[in-house]
C-alpha positions as CSV (number, residue, x, y, z in Angstrom):
1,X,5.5,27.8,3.5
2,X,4.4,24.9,2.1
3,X,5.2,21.3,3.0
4,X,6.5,18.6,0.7
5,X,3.2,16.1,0.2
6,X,2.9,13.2,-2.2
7,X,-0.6,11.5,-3.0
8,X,-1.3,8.6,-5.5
9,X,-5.2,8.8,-7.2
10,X,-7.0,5.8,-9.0
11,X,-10.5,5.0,-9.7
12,X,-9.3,1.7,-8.4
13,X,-7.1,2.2,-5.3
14,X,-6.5,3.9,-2.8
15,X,-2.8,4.7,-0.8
16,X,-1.7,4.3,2.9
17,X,-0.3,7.5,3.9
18,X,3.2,8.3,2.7
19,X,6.7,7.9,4.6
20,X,8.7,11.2,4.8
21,X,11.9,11.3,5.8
22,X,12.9,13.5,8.2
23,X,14.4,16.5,6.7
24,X,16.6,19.1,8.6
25,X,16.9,22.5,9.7
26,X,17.3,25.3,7.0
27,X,16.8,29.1,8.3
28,X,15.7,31.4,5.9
29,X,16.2,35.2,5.7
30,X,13.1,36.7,7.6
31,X,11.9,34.0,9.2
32,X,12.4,33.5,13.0
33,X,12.5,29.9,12.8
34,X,14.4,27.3,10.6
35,X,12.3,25.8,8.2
36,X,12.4,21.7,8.0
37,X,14.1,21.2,4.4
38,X,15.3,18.2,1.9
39,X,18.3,19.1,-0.3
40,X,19.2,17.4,-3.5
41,X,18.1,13.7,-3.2
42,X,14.9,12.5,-1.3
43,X,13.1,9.2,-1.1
44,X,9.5,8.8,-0.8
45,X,7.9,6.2,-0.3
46,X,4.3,4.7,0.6
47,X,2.3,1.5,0.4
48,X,-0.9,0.8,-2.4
49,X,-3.9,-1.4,-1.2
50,X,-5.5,-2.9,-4.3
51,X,-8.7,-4.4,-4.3
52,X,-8.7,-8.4,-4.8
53,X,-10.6,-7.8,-8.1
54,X,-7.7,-6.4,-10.0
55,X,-5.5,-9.4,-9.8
56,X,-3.8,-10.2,-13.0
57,X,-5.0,-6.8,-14.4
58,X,-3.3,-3.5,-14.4
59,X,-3.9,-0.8,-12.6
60,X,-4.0,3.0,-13.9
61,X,-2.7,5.6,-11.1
62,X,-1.2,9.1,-10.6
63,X,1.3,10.4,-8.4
64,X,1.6,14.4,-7.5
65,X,3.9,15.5,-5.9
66,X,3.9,19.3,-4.6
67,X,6.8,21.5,-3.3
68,X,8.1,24.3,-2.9
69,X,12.1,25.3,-3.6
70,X,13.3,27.6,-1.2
71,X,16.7,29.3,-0.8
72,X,18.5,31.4,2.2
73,X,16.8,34.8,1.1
74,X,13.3,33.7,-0.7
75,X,11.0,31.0,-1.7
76,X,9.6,29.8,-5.0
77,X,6.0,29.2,-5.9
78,X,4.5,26.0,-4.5
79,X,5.0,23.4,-7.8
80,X,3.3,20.1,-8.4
81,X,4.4,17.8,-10.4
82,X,2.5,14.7,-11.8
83,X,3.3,11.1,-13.2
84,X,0.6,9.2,-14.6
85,X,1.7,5.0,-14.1
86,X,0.3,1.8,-15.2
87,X,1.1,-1.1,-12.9
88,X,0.7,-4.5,-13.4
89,X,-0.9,-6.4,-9.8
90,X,0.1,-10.0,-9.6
91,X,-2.3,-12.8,-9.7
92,X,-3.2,-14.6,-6.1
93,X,-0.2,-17.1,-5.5
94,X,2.3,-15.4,-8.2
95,X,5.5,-15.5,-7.3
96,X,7.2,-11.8,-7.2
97,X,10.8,-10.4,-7.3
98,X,11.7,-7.5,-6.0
99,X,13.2,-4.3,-7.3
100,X,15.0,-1.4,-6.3
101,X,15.4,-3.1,-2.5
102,X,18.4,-0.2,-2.2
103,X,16.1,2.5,-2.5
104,X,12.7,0.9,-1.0
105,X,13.8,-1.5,1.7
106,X,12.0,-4.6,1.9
């Protein structure tokens, strides 16, 4: 079985570890003990530390995520799927709104 993992990579930064939710018990067919499981919607989330040198430039970054889909009886082939992003990081002193505080919290 493989575990949910995200990870960020840039030739400029460099990622705190993620947050994972806790998921919850899902027993499969076979297996003596219930596997720990997300079903339909999950959030994660993580922190970027930038060095000071990119302020006021962008910053180029991929995110992989790899899982692996499992119902009551079997489970699917470990996927990864990948999102190449290009984020702008705020000059020292710019003032920032934030976005999506449903989903991310402060």
């Amino acid at each position: 079985m493989i575990p949910t993992e995200l990870s960020v990579t840039s030739a400029m930064a460099w990622s705190s570890s993620p947050r994972y939710p806790a998921g919850h018990d899902f027993q499969v067919e076979g297996f003596d003990e219930p596997l720990s499981v997300y079903e339909r919607r999950v959030v994660l989330t993580g922190k970027l530390k930038v060095p000071e040198g990119l302020a006021g430039k962008s910053l180029e970054l991929e995110l992989a995520m790899r899982y692996q889909a499992c119902n009551d009886k079997t489970c699917s082939r470990p996927l990864t799927i990948k999102l190449p992003a290009t984020l702008r990081v705020a000059s020292k002193g710019e003032v920032t709104h934030p976005v999506n505080a449903t989903v991310f919290g402060e």
